[in-house]
C-alpha positions in Angstrom: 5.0 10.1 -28.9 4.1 6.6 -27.8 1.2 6.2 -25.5 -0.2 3.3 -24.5 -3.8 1.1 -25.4 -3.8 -1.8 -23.3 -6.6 -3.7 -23.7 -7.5 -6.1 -20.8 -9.4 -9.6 -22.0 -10.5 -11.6 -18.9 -10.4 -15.7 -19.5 -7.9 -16.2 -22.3 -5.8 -18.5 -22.5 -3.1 -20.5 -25.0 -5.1 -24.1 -25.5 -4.6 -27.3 -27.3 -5.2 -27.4 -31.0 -8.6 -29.3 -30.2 -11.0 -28.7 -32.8 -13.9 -30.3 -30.6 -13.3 -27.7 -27.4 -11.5 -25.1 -28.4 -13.4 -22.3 -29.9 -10.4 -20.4 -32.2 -9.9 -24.4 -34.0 -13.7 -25.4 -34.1 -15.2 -22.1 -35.0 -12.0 -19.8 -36.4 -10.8 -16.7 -35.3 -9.9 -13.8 -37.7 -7.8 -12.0 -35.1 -5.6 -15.2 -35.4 -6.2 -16.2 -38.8 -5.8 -12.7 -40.6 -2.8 -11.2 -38.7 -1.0 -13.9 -37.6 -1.6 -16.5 -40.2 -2.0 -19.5 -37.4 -4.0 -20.0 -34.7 -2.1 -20.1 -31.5 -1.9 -23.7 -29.4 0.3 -25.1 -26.8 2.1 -26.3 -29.5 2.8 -23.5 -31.3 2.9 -20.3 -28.9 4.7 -17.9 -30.1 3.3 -16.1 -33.7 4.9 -13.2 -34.8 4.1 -11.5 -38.4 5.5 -8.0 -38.8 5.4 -5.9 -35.7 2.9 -7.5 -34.4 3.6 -10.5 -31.5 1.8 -12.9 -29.8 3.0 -15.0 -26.8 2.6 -17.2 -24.0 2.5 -15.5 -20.3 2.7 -17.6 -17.2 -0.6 -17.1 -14.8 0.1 -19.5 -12.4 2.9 -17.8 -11.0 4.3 -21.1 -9.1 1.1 -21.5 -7.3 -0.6 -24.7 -6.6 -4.3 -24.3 -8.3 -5.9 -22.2 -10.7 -5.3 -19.2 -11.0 -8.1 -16.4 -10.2 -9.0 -13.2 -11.5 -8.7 -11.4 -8.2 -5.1 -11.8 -7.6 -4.3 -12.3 -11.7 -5.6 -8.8 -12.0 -3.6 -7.6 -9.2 -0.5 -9.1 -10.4 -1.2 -8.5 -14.2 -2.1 -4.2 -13.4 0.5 -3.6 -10.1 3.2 -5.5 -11.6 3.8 -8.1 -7.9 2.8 -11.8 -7.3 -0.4 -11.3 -5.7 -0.9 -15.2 -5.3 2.0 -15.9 -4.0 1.7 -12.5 -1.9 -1.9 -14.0 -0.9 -0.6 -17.6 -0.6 -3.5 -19.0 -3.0 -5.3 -18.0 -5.8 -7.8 -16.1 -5.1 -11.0 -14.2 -7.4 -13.2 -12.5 -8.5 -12.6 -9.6 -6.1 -9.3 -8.5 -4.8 -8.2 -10.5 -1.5 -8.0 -7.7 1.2 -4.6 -7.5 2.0 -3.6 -6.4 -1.7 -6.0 -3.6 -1.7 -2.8 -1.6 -0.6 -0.8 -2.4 -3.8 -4.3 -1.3 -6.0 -4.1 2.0 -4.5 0.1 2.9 -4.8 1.0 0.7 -7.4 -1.6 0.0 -10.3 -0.9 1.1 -13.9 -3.8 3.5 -13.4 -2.1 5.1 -10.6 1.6 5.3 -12.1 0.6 7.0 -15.6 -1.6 9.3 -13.3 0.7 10.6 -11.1 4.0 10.8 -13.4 2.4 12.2 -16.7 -0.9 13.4 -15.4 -2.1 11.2 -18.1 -4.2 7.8 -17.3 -7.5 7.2 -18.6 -10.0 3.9 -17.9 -11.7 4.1 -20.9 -14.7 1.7 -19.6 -18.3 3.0 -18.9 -20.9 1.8 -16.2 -24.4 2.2 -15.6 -26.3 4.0 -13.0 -27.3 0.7 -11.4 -23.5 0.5 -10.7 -23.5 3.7 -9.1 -26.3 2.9 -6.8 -24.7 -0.2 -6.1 -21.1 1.6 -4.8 -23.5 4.3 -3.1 -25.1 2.1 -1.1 -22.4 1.0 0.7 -21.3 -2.3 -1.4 -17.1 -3.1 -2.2 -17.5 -6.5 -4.5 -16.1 -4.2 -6.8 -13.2 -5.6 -9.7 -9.6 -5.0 -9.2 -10.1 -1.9 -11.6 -13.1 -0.6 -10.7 -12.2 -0.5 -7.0 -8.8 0.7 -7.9 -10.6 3.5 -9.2 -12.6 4.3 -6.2 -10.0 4.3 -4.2 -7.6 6.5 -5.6 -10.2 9.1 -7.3 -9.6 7.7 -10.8 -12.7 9.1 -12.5 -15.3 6.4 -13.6 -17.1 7.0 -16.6 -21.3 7.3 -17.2 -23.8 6.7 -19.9 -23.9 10.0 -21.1 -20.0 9.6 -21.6 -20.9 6.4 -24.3 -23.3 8.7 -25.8 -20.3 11.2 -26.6 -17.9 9.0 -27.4 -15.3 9.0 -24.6 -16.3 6.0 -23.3 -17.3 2.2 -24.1 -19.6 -0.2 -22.4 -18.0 -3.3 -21.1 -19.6 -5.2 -24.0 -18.9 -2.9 -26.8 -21.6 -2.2 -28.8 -24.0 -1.1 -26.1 -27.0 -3.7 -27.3 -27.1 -5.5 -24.1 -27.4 -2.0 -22.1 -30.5 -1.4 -23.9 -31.9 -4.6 -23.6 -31.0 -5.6 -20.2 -30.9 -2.2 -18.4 -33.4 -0.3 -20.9 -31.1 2.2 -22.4 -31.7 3.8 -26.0 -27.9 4.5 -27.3 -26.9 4.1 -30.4 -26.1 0.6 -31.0 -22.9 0.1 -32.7 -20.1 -2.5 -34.4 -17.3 -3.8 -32.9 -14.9 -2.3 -35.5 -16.6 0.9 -34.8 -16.1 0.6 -30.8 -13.0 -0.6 -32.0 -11.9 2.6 -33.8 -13.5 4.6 -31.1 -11.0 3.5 -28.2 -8.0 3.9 -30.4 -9.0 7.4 -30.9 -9.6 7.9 -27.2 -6.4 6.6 -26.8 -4.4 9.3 -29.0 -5.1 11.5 -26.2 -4.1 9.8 -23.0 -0.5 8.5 -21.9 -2.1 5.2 -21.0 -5.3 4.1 -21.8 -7.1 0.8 -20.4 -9.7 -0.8 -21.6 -11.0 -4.2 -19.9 -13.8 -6.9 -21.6 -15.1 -9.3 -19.5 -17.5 -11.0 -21.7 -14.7 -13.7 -22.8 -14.9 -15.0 -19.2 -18.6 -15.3 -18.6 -18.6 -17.8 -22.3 -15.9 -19.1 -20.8 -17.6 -20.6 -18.1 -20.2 -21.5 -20.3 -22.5 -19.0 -19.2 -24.8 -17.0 -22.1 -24.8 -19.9 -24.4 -27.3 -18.6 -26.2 -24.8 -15.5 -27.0 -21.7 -17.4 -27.4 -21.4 -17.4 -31.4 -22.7 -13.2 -31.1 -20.4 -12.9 -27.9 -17.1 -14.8 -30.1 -17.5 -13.0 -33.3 -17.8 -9.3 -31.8 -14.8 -9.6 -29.8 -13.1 -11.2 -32.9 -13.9 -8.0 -34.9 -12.8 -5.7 -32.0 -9.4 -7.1 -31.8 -8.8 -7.3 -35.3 -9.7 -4.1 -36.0 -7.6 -2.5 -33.2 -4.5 -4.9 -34.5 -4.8 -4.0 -38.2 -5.9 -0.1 -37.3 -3.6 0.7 -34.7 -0.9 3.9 -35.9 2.2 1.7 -34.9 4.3 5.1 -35.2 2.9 6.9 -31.9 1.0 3.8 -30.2 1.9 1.1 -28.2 -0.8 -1.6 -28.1 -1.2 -4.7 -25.1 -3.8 -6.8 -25.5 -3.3 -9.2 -22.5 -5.3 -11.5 -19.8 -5.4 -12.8 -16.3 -5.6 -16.3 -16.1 -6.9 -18.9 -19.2 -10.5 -20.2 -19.6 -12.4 -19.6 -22.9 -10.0 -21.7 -25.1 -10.9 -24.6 -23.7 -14.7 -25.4 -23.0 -14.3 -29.1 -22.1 -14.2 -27.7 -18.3 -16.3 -24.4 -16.5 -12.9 -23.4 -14.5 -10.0 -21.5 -15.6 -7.3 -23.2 -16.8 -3.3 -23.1 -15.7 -3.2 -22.4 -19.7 -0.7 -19.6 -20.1 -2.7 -16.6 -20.6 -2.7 -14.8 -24.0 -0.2 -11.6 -25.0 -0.3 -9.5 -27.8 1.6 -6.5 -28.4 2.0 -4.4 -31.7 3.5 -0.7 -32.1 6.1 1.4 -31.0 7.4 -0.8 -28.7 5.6 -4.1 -29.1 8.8 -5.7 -29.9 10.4 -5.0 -27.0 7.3 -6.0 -24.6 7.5 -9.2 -26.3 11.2 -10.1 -26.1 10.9 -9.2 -22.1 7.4 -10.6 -20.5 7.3 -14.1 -19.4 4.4 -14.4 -17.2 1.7 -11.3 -16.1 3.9 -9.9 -13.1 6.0 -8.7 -15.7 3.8 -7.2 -18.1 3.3 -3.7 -16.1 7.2 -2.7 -15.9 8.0 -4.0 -19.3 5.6 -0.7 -20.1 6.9 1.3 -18.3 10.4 0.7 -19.0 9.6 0.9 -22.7 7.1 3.3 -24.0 8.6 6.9 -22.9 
């Protein structure tokens, strides 16, 4: 057995050691600090401890600019230069004429239609359903993947029974922002949750989007509740995950919350971290995010 967790972070970059702008110097990061015994900087990129790896992946794909979620995401899930496709970096939303390679070519798609066995493991909100009813496509490279090919999307009631998470883990800001009453719950135990969901899938996504939005110094207010919860997600998953059956990705699009001197992404090299079955391998093969989807599939039969 070796099925695959990948875990999507959006904004996460390799930075500086800078104790003044980056957040993993100023305020720590366990997830760093615990597994890895180092925090990661441009100076020091590569960590390993173990069977667990951590290494730089080129974003900018030899494209002038910075690079953009829409065609990151595209490159990073469908395994092609999207940017270079596109001729420019382009985000939040997919550019239009890589919609093709969403619907034939995403990870999603692959693990569906060879092993019948692809789950999105993320959860969204009536007001999201109302949204794609009426009409609307400003829709995420995943989430529009989804719609396109009939990849199932989950609902609330799926959060309630456990085969689902909200995009921000513990499901406070549902019930606060869009007046939900489920059970509000730790990151270690979201944490726990997904890995479990994951035990029963080929491939298993999971995407956070959270580390963008403090990235760009939005939620301030949050940051240091935002920070922490996604430290104790990640390290739980890392220090939890059965290495013998599981291959876990954690992996993003494009850098941005490691350095908070500037609100743009960065041409940081994003953030890779593979652990399990064949986390080695991953990790000896991927250089920048194009790579990161057939380096799976080549390695975790």
């Amino acid at each position: 057995m070796n099925n695959i967790l990948m875990v999507f972070v959006d904004g996460v970059g390799i930075g500086k050691k800078d104790y003044q702008f980056n957040p993993f110097f100023k305020y720590g990061f366990k997830t760093f600090e615990k597994i890895f015994g180092e925090i990661p900087s441009l100076e020091n990129q590569k960590l390993t401890t173990g069977t667990h790896f951590l290494f730089p992946t080129d974003a900018s794909l030899g494209v002038d600019g910075l690079p953009q979620s829409g065609t990151g995401q595209a490159s990073l899930f469908c395994g092609f230069n999207a940017p270079k496709f596109v001729g420019k970096h382009y985000g939040p939303y997919p550019f239009t004429t890589t919609i093709p390679y969403l619907k034939k070519d995403s990870l999603l798609v692959y693990f569906r239609d060879k092993f019948n066995s692809s789950y999105f493991a993320n959860a969204y909100p009536k007001v999201f359903f109302d949204y794609v009813n009426s009409g609307r496509s400003r829709l995420s490279v995943t989430t529009l993947t989804c719609k396109l090919t009939g990849i199932r999307l989950n609902r609330v009631s799926d959060v309630s029974t456990g085969k689902a998470l909200t995009a921000e883990l513990t499901n406070d800001r549902w019930n606060k922002r869009l007046g939900y009453n489920l059970k509000v719950i730790k990151p270690k135990t979201a944490a726990r949750r997904l890995l479990r969901i994951a035990e029963n899938y080929k491939f298993t996504l999971y995407e956070y989007y959270l580390s963008d939005h403090i990235g760009h110094l939005r939620l301030a207010n949050e940051f240091e509740k935002i920070f922490n919860e996604l430290d104790e997600f990640l390290f739980t998953l890392l220090d939890e995950v059965d290495s013998k059956k599981m291959t876990l990705v954690i992996c993003s699009d494009h850098g941005n919350l490691e350095d908070l001197s500037v609100k743009t992404h960065t041409r940081n090299p994003a953030i890779t971290i593979t652990t399990g079955k064949s986390g080695k391998e991953i990790a000896g093969t991927v250089k920048d995010i194009t790579q990161i989807k057939n380096a799976i599939i080549k390695f975790c039969k």
